[in-house]
C-alpha positions as a LaTeX table, in Angstrom:
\begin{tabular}{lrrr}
\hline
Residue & $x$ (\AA) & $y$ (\AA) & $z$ (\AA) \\
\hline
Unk1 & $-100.00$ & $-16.93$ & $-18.28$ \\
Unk2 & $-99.24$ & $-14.94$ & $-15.26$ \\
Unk3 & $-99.25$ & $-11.48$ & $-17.80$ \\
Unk4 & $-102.34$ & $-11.80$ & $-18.85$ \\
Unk5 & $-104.33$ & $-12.55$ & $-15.72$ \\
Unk6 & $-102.23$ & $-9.38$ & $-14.60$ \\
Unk7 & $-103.34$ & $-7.74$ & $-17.63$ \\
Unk8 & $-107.29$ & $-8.74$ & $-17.25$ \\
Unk9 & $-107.04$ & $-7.50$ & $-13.57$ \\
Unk10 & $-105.27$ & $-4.07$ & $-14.64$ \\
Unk11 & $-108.18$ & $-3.55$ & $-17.35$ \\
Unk12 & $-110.85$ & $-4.74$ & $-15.02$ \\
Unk13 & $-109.39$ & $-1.95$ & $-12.16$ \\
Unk14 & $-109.01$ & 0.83 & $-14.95$ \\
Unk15 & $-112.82$ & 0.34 & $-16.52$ \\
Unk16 & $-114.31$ & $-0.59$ & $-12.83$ \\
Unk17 & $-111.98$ & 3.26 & $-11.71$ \\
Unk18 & $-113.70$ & 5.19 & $-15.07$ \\
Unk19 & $-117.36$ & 4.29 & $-14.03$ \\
Unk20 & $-117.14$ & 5.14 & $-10.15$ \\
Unk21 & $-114.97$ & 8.20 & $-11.21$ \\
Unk22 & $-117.97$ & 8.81 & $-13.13$ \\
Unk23 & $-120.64$ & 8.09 & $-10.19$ \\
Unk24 & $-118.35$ & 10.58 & $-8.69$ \\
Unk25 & $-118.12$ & 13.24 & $-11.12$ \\
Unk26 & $-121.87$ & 13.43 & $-10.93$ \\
Unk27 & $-122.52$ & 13.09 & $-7.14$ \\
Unk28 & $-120.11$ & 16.09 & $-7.18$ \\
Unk29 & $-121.53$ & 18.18 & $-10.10$ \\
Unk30 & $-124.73$ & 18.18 & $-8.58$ \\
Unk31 & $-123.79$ & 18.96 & $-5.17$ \\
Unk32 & $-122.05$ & 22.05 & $-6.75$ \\
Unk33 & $-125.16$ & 22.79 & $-8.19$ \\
Unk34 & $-127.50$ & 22.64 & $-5.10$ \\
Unk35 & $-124.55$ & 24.71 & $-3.36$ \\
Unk36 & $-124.69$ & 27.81 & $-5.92$ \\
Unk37 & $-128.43$ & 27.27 & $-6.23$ \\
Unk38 & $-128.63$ & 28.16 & $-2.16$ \\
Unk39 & $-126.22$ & 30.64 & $-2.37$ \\
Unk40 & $-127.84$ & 32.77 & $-4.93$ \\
Unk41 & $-131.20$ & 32.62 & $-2.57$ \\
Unk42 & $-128.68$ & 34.16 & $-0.10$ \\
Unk43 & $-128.76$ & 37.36 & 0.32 \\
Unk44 & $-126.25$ & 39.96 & 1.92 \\
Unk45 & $-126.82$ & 40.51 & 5.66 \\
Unk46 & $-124.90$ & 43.78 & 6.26 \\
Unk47 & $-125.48$ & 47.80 & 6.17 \\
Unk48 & $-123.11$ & 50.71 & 6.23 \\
Unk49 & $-123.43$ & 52.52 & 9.20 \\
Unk50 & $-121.37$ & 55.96 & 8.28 \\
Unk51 & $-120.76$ & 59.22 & 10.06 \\
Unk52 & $-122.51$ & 61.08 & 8.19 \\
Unk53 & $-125.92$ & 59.23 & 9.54 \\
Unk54 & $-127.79$ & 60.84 & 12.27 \\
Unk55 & $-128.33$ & 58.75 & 15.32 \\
Unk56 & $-132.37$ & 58.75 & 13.95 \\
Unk57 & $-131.08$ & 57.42 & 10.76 \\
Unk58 & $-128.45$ & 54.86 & 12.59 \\
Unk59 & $-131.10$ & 52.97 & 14.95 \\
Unk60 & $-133.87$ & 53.30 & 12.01 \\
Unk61 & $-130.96$ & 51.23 & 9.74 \\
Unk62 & $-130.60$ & 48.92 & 12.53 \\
Unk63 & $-134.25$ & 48.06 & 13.36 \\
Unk64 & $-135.05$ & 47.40 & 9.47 \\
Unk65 & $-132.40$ & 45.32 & 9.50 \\
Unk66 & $-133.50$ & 43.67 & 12.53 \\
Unk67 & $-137.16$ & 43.47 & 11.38 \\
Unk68 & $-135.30$ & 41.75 & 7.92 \\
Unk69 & $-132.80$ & 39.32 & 9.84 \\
Unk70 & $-134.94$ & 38.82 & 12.88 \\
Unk71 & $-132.94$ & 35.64 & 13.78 \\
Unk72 & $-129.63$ & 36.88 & 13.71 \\
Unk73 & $-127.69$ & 38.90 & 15.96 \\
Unk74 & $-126.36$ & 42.16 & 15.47 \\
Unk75 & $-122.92$ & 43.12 & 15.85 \\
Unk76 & $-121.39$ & 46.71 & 14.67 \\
Unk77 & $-117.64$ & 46.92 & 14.65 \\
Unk78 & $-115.42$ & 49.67 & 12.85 \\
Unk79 & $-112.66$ & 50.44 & 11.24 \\
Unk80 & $-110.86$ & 51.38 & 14.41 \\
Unk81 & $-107.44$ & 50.29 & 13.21 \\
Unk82 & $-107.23$ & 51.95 & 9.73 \\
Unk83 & $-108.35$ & 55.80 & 10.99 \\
Unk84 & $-105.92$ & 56.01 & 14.01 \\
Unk85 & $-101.91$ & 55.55 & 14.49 \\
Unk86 & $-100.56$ & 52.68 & 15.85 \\
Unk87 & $-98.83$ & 54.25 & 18.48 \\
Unk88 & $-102.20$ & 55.54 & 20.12 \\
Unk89 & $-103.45$ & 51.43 & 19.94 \\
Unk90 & $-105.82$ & 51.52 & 23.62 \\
Unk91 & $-108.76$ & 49.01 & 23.88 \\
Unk92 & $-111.67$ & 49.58 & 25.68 \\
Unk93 & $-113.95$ & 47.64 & 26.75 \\
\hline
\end{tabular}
């Protein structure tokens, strides 16, 4: 007697597990939807700045970008690190 009330309650935990795995499953697949459907809106929030740019050129890059992403900052940074030695490392501020 005591197997198969141990039995009923196993089956009723596995089939009672399937359908919220299911619930789940679906919350999740359509999260992961919305999530790629926001992220293709997206769109990339970054120039190149080279050296070849005139200073014209540089702040006319930066103020379309500005004009574009007028509610986010802008922050230029370069690639300090990978054109000099590491024995010549100085930061300035």
């Amino acid at each position: 007697m005591k197997e198969a009330v141990l039995i009923i309650i196993l089956i009723a935990l596995f089939v009672s597990g399937y359908f919220l795995m299911k619930k789940i499953d679906f919350f999740m697949d359509d999260n992961l939807k919305k999530i790629e459907k926001e992220t293709k809106k997206a769109e990339h929030s970054f120039i190149v700045l080279t050296k070849e740019l005139t200073d014209e050129e540089v702040a006319t890059e930066i103020k379309q970008f500005r004009n574009k992403h007028g509610k986010y900052d802008v922050i230029i940074f370069t690639n300090h690190f990978a054109n000099q030695n590491s024995d010549d490392f100085e930061i300035k501020k």
